[in-house]
GUVOPA-989221 format. One record per residue: x, y, z of N, C-alpha, C in turn. Coordinates in steps of 0.001 Angstrom, whole numbers, padded with zeros to 6 digits, always signed. Atoms other than C-alpha are relative to their C-alpha. Layout:
BEGIN
XYZXYZXYZ;...
This chain:
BEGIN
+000855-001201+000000+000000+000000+000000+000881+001237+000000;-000842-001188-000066+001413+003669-000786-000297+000793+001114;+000275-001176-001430+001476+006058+001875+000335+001306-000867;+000345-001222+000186+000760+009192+001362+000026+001646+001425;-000488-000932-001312+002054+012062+003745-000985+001641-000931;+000519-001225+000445-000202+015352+003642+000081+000829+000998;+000227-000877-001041-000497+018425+005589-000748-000514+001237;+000826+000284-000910-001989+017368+009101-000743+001285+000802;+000538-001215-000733-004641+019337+010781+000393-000179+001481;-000403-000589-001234-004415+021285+014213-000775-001473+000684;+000834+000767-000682-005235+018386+016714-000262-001677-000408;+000069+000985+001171-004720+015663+014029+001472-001199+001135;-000582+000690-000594-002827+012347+015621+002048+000004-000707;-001639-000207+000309+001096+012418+014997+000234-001583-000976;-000367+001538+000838+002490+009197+012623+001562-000043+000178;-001505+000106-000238+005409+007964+013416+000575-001370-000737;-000647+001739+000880+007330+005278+010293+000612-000972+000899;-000589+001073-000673+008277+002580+012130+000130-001728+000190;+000102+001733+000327+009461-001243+012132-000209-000542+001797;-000362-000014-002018+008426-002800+016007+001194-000793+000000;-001348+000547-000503+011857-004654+015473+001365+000699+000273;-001637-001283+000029+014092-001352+015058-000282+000368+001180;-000561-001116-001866+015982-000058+018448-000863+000967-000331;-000046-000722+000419+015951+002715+016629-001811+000536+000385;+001722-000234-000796+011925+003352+016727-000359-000552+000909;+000607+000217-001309+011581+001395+019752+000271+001180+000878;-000193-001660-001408+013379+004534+021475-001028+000730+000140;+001679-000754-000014+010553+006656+019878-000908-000534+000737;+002102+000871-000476+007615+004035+020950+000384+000580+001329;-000461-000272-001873+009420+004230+024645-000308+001273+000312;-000131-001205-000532+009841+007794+025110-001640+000644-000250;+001865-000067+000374+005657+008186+023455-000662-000335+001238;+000903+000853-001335+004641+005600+026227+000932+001574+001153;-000321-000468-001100+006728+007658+028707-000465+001026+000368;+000556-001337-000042+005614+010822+027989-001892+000084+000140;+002066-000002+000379+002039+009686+027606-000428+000652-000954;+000385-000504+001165+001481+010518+024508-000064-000979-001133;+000205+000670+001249+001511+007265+022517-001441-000125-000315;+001369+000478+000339-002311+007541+022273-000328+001560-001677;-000305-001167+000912-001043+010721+020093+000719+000050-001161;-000476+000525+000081+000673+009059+018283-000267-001191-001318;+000186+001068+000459+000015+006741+015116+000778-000694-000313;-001466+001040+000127+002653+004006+014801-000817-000534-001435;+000127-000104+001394+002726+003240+011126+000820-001171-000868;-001221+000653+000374+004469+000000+010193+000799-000169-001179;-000584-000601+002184+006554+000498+006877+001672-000631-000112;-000922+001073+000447+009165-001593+005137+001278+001068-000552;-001074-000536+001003+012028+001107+004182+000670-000127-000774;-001138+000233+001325+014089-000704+001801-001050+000185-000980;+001549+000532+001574+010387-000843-000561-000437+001336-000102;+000309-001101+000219+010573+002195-002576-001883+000084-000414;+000836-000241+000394+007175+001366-003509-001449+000772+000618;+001261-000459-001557+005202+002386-000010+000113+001618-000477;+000238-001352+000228+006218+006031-000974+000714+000638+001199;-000392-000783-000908+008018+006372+002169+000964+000804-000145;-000807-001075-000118+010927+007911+000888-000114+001395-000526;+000675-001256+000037+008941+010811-000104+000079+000882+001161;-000175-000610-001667+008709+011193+003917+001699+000237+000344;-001423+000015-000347+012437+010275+004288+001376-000548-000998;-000997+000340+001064+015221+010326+001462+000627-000896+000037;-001516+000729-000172+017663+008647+003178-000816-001592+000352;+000737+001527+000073+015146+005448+003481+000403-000457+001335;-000227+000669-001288+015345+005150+007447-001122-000027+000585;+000252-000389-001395+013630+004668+010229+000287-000063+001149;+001451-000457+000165+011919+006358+012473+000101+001298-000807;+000043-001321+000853+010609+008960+010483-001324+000533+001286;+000677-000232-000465+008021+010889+012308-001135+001390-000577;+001295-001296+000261+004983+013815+010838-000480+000354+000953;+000530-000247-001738+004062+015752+013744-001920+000530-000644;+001538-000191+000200+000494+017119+013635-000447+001433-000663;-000291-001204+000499+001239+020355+011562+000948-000678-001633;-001132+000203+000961+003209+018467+008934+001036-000110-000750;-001410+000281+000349+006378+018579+009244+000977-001041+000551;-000624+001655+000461+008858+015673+008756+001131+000025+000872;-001292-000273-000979+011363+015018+011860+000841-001463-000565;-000317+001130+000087+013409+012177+011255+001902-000216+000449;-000625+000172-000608+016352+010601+013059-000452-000182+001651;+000401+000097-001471+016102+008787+016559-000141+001018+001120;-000222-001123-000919+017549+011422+018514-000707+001225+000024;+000831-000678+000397+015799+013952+016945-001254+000082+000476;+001418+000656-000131+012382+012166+017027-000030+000306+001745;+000362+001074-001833+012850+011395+020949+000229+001800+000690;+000081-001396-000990+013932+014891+021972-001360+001152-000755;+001276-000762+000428+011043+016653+019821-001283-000113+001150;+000998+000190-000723+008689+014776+021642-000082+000790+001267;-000556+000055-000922+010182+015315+024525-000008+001311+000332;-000164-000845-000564+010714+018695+024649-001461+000995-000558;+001294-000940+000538+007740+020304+022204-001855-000853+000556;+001634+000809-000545+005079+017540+022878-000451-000454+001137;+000282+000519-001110+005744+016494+026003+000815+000751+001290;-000325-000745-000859+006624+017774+029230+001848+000531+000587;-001628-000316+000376+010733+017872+029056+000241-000609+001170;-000221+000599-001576+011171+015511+032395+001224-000997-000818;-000505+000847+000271+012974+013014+029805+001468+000684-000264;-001083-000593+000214+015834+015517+029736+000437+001272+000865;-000495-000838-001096+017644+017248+032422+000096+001661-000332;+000156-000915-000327+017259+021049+033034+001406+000292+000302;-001268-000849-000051+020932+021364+034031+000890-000125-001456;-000376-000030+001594+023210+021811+031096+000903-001344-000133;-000363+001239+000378+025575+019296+031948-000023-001368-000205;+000691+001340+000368+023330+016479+032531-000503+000030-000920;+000830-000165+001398+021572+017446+029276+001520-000523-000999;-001346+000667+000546+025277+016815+027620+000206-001185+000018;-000404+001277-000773+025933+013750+029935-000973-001047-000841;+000435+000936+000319+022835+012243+028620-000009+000040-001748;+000151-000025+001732+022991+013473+024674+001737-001227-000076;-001255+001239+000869+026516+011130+024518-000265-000871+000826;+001011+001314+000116+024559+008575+026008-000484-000752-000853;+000710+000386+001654+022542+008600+023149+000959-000351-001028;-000896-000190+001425+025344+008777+020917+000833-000765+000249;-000856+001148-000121+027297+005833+022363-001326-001104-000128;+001043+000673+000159+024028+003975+022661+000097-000468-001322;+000316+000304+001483+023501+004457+018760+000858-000397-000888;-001358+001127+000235+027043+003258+017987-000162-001224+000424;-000023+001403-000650+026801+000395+019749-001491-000436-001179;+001286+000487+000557+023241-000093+017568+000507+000357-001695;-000332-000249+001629+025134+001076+014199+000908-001145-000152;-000873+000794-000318+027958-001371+015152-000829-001755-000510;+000893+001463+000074+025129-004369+015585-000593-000237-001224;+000923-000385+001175+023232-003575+012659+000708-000010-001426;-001092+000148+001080+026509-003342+010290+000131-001728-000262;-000486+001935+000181+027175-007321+011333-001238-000551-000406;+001664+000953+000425+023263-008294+010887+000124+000508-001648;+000024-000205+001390+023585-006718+007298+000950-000966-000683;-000785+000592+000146+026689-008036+007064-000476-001797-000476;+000538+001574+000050+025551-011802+007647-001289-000148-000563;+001186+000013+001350+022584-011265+005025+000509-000180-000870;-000600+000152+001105+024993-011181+002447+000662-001221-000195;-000254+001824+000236+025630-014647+000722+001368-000288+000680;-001047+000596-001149+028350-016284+002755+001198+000191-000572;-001584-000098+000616+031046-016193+000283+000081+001235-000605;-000517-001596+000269+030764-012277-000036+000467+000697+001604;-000542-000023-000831+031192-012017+003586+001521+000345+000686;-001216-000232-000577+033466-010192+005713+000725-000714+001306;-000407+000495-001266+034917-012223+008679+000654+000885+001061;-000591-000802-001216+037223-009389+009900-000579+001189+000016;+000785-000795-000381+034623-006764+009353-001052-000018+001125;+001143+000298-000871+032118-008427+011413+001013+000150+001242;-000893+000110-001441+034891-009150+014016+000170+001291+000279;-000204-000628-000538+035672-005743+013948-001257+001142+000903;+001242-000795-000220+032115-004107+014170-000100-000635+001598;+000423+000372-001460+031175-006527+017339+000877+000508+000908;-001352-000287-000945+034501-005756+019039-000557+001973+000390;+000830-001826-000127+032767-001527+018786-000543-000540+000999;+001279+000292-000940+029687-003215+020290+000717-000247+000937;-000883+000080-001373+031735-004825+023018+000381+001108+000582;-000588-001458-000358+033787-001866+023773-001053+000992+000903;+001238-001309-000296+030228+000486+023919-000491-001150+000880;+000919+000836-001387+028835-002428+026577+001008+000369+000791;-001403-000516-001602+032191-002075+028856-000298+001323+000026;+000369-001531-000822+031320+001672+028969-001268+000302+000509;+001202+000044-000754+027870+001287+029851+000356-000946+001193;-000292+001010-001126+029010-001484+032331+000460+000439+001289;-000792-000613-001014+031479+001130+034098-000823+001247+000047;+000540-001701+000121+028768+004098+033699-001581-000311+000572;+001591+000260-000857+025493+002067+035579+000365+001164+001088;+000081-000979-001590+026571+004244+038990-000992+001251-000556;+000272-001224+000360+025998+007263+036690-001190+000110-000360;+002205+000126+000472+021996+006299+035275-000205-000531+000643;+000542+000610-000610+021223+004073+037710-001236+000591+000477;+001324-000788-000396+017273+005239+038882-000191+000486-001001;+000008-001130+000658+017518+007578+035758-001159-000352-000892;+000519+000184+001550+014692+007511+033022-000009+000897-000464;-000197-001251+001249+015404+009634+030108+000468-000569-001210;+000117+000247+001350+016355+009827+026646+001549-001171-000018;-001145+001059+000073+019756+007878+027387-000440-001421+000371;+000526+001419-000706+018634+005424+029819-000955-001256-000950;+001072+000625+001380+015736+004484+027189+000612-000470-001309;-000813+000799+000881+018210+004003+024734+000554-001443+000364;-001083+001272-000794+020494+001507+026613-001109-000794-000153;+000664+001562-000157+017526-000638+027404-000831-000545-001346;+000305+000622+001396+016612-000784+023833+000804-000498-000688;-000883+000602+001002+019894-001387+022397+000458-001572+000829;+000059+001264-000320+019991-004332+025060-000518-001221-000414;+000998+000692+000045+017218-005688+024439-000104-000685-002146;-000391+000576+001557+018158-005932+020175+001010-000693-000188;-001488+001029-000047+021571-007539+020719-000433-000935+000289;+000270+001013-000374+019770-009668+022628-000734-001091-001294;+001191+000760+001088+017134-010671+019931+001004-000107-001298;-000608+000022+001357+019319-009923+016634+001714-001088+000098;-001050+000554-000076+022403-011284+018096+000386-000904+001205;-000029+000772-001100+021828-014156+020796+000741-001020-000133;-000841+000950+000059+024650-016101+019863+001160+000705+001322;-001135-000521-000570+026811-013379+022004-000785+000176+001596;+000592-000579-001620+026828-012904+026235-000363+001345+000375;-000283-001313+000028+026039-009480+026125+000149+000762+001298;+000260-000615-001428+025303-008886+029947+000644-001266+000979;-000690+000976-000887+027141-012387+031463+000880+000755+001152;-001027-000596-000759+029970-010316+032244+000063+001074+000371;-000029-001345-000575+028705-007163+032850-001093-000163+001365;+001202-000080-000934+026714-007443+035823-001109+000712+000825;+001272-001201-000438+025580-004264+036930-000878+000464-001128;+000822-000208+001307+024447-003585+033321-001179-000800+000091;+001662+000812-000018+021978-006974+033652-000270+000294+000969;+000783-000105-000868+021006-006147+036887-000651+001303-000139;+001305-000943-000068+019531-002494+036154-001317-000485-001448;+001137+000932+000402+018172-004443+032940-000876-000712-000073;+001281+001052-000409+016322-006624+034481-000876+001136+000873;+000747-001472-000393+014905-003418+036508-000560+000690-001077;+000711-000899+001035+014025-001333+033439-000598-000383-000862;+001037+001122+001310+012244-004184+031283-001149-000075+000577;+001446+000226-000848+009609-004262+034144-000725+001045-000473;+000868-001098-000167+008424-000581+033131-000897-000458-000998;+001024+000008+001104+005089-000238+031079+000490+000361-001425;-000215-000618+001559+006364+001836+028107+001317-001058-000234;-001028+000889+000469+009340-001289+027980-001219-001509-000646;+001092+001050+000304+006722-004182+027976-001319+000474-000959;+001136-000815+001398+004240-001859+025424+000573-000077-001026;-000986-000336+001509+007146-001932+022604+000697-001741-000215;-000844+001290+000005+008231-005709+022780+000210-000118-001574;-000081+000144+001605+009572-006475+019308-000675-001573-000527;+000392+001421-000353+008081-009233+017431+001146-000984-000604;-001425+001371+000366+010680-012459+017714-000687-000510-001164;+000414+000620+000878+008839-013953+014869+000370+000317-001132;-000458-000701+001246+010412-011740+012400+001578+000429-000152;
């Protein structure tokens, strides 16, 4: 089916492109539920590589999330998406008021989404027929991912209790390693990492976004 993006009226529900298996828009779904606003909200499921949906009309670069707010204009990029909400639609609690925790948690995000560009390079990677395959690309991409878990591992003291736009990352990019890449320990050896994980999977807006394993 084509999609079709038009001007939205005043009051009109928000659409947000999204796959429920991407981190990437699970951050969005999360930070929607958190803010209370996913009822504001239309989640929109859409295949980006298939020029034929029309989505890259919404988004050139053929990603998601893409998001149309309720005025019609086109946000797109996670970070983006999650602090819009966050700060125009929703009440700004998901992002600290002092300047340097507002810093502290934007390279959060931005080690978070390494660690999820990192994962996402080797899952492409291992799509490609076996004998085009990189062995020491993949090795080197996971070895990133690794790396970006040992700094979340030594940086729980610092989010521990915290929900915001970082924190919400982390437990999404957990939670895709886990599913996309369950051949690896990702939390064995980190232990304070699985133990606030197993804490932050209990919340509502974590258990509202489950991806589906079937796909």
């Amino acid at each position: 089916m084509s999609l079709r993006h038009k001007e939205q009226n005043a009051g009109a529900k928000m659409q947000l492109y999204m796959s429920a298996n991407s981190p990437y828009a699970r951050k969005a779904r999360v930070v929607a539920h958190e803010l209370a606003l996913h009822n504001s909200v239309e989640m929109i499921e859409v295949n980006p590589r298939n020029p034929s949906t029309g989505f890259w009309d919404i988004n050139p670069l053929a990603k998601i999330p893409a998001l149309v707010t309720n005025n019609g204009d086109i946000i797109y990029d996670s970070p983006v998406i999650c602090e819009y909400l966050n700060e125009v639609e929703g009440d700004g609690h998901l992002l600290s008021q002092d300047i340097r925790e507002r810093w502290r948690t934007r390279t959060l995000v931005a080690l978070v989404d390494g660690i999820l560009d990192a994962g996402m390079a080797v899952r492409l990677e291992n799509m490609r027929p076996e004998e085009e395959r990189s062995a020491a690309w993949i090795e080197k991409q996971l070895a990133t991912a690794c790396r970006g878990m040992d700094t979340l591992e030594k940086n729980v003291p610092e989010f521990d209790n915290k929900v915001d736009l970082g924190t919400i990352g982390v437990a999404c990019a957990i939670a895709w390693l886990q599913l996309r890449h369950g051949d690896h320990d990702w939390l064995g050896k980190r232990p304070q990492l699985n133990d606030w994980y197993e804490q932050f999977t209990k919340r509502d807006s974590f258990q509202e976004t489950l991806p589906d394993q079937t796909r």
